[in-house]
N, C-alpha and C positions, 0 to 999 in steps of 0.2 A: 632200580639201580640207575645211576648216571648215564649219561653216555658217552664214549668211549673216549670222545673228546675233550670230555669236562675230566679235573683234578678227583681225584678217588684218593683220599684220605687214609684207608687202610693201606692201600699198595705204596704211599709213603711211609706209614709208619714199619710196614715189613722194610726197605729200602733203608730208611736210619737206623733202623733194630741192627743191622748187619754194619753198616758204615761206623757205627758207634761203637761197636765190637770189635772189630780191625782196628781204630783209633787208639783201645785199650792198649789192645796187643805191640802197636807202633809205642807206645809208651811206657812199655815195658812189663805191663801188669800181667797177674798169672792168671790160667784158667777160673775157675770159682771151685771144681771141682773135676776129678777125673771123670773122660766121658764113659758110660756105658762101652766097649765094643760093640755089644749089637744094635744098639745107637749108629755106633760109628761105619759100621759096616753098610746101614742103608744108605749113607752118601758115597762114602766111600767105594764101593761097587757099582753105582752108577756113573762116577769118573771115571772108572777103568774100562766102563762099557761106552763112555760118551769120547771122542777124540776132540769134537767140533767144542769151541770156546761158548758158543750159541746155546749150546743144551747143557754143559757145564753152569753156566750162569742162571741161567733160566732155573734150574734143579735147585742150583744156592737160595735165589729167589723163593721158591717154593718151602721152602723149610723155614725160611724166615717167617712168610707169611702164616702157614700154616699155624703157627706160633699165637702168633695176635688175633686168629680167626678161627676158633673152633667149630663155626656149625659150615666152613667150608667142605664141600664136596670129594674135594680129589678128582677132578673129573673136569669143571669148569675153567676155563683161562679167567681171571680177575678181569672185569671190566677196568679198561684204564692202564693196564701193565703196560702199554706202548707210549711212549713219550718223557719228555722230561721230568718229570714227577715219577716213573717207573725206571723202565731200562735202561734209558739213556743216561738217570743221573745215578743208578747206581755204577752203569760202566764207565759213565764219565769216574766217579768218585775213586774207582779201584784203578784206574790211568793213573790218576793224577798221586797216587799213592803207591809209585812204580808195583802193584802186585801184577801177575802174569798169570795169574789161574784162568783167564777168561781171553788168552790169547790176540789179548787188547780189542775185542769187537765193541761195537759202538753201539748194538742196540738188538738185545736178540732176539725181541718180539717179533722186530719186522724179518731178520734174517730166518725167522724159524716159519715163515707165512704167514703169521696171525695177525690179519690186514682184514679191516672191514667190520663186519657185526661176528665177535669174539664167541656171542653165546652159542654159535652156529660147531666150534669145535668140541669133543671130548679126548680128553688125555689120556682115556683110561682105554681106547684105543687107537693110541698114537705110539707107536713100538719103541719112539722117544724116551718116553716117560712112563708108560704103564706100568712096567716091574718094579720100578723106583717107588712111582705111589704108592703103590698096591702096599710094600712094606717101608713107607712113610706113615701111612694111613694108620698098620698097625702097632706103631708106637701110639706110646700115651702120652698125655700132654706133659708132663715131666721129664719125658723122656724125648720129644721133640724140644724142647728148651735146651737140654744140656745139649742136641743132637743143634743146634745152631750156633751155640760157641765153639763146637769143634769145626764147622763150614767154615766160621770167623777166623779161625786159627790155620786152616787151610789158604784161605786168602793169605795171613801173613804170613805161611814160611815160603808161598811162592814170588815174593817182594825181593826184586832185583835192584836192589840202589844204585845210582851211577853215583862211581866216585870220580871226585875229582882232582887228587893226586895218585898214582898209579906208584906198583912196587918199582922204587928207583934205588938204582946202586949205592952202595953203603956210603958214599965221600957226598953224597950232596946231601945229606939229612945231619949234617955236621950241627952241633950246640949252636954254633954262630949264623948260619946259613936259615935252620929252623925258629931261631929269633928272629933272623932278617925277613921272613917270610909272617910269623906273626906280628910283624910291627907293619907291613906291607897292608895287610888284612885290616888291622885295629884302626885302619888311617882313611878305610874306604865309608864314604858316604853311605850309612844305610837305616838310619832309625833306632841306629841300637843292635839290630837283626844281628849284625856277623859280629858285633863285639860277645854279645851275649853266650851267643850259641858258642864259638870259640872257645869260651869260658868254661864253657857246659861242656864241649867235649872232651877238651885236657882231665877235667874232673871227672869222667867219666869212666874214661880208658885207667887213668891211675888208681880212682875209688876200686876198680873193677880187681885189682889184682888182690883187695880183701875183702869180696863180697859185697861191697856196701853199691848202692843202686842211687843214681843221681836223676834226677824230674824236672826238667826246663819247662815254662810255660811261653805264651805267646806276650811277645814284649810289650803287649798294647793292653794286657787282659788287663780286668780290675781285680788285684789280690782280691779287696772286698769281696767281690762279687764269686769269687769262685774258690774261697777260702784259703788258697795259699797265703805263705807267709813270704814269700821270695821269687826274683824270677828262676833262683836253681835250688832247688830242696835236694838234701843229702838226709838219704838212710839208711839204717841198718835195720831191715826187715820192713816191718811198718811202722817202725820208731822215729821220727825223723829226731837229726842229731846237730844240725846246722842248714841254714837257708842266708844267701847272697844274694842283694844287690847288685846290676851290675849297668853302669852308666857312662856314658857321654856327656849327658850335660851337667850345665856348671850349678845348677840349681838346686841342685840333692840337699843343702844343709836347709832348704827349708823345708825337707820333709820330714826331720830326725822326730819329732814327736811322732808319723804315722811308724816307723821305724821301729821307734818303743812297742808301738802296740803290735806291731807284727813278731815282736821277742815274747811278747808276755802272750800271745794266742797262740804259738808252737811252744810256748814251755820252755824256751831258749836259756842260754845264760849269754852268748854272745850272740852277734850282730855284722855280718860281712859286708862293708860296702867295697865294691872295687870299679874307679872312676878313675877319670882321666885327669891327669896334672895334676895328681897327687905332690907331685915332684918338686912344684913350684907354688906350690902355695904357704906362704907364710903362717895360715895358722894349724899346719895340718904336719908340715917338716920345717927343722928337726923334727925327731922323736917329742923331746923337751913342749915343744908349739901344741903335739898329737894330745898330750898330757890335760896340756892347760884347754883346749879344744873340747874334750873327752870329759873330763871329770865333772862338770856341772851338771850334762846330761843325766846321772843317775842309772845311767845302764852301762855295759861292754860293747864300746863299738869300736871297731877294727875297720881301719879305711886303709886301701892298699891302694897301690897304683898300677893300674891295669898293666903295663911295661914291667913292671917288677914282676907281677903274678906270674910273665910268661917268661921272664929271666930265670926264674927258680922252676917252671915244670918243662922248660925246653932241658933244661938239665936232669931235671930227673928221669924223665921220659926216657926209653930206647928208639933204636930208631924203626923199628918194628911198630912202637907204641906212637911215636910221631904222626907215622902216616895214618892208624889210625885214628889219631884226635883229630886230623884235618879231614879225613873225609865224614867221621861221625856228624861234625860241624855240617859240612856240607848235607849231611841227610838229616837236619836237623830244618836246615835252610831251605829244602826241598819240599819239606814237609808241610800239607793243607791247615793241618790243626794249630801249626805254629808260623808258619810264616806262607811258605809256597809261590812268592814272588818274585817272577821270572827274571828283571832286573836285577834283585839281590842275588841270582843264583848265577848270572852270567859276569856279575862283577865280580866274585868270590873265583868263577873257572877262571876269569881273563888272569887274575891276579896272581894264581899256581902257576898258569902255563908263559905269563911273563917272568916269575920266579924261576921256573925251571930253563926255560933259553939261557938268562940269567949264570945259573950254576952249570951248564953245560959248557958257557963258553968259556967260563975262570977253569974249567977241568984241563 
């Protein structure tokens, strides 16, 4: 075995096993199947037994690993669990992905003493862990698998989003006020980032009131590469039913052939793009221009104008539903797997809390 200060490959792959599985969950996807209880019970009983965020995690840890490492012991600490490739980047990873199961500690190898030559401890008399292992150990590896998407699933339901607009009295989330706040938003420098998500989250909070489930990806990913057809897929179940473009710059008409083929790889019949100065562009409005623009492509493309999109769902929306499309956005913004950069998330607060002085003082 390595030593303790070198990289250990398994104790990353247990650390992604579980980061990768929370990412699921942040994205809305379902279990894969119901867990066992008596699965569920050997973690579960050890958090009611554990109070410390340090033995919480460490316990997580363990069930991941177990997973990827069958002829481990139940007994040994994994050479390598200390350091950034171990605990530090799994509690980094569950920070940064506001969950709370691990009472934000920063690294519980070191917090739990296990400093120095690791092979020197055994778990299985450390009053910590022993009972836990003892019936971790006897599950079977099928039953450790399902018993690590419920750990997974425990990380997301203790995920505390900070929002960024707070419950505000019924006269400031007025149709006109909630435009003036989206067009505030759509105007701020960000890469795409808060136009996008924005987008994502109006459709999210409305899709929501008929079941249908909306999927934003990261505005930079390569459809190609990771097979979406859109930066927002819409579906009902795992049907997808429509997927949107959603842009800033003024360059999109020369991607309408990639466009095509992202309608003919989901099966589509139309095509959403929603881009800026739609408004003003002579071959796009009128209607009449949309026409003659549209028809030689050979497919259904629908170009809206990002302003109009939120003139018609600031309208539909309640104001219940309002606040949450703005902060959905915002924990869309927050988020590692899609964006997580600190700039866009403090240009998005500055922008609410200038809007809201804003409405407080015409009150």
């Amino acid at each position: 075995m390595r030593e303790e200060s070198l990289r250990n490959e398994e104790i990353e792959r247990a650390t992604d096993r579980l980061i990768a599985l929370l990412d699921r969950f942040i994205e809305g996807q379902p279990l894969s199947a119901p867990i066992p209880v008596r699965a569920q019970r050997v973690f579960d009983d050890q958090t009611r037994r554990s109070a410390g965020g340090s033995v919480r995690l460490a316990s997580a840890f363990f069930v991941a690993y177990s997973v990827g490492n069958p002829d481990w012991d139940f007994a040994s600490i994994p050479v390598g669990i200390r350091g950034q490739h171990g605990d530090k980047k799994l509690a980094a990873a569950l920070t940064d992905r506001h969950v709370t199961f691990h009472l934000n500690i920063t690294a519980f190898g070191e917090n739990l003493g296990w400093k120095g030559n690791v092979r020197r401890f055994n778990l299985q008399t450390d009053d910590r862990f022993s009972n836990f292992l003892r019936d971790l150990s006897a599950l079977d590896g099928s039953e450790r698998a399902q018993l690590v998407e419920h750990v997974a699933w425990r990380l997301f339901e203790s995920r505390a989003v900070p929002r960024a607009l707070p419950t505000l009295p019924a006269t400031y989330l007025t149709y006109s006020r909630a435009l003036a706040l989206c067009e505030d938003l759509i105007r701020i420098p960000s890469e795409g980032h808060i136009q996008q998500f924005l987008v994502a989250g109006f459709l999210t909070v409305q899709r929501a009131r008929l079941g249908w489930k909306i999927v934003t990806h990261h505005p930079h990913a390569s459809d190609k590469f990771d097979a979406t057809v859109g930066d927002i897929e819409e579906y009902i179940e795992d049907r997808l039913i429509a997927a949107y473009e959603v842009t800033v710059r003024d360059d999109w008409k020369n991607r309408l052939p990639d466009f095509r083929k992202k309608l003919e790889r989901g099966g589509l019949t139309k095509y959403v793009i929603i881009a800026s100065n739609v408004r003003d562009d002579p071959q796009l409005r009128p209607a009449r221009a949309l026409v003659a623009f549209t028809d030689p492509l050979g497919f259904d493309l629908a170009v809206v104008d990002i302003q109009d999109f939120f003139s018609v769902f600031c309208a539909e929306l309640s104001k219940d539903e309002l606040v949450a499309a703005f902060n959905k956005t915002y924990e869309f913004i927050s988020s590692p797997t899609l964006c997580g950069r600190h700039d866009i998330m403090d240009s998005y607060r500055d922008a609410v809390g200038v809007w809201m002085e804003a409405a407080a003082a015409a009150r």
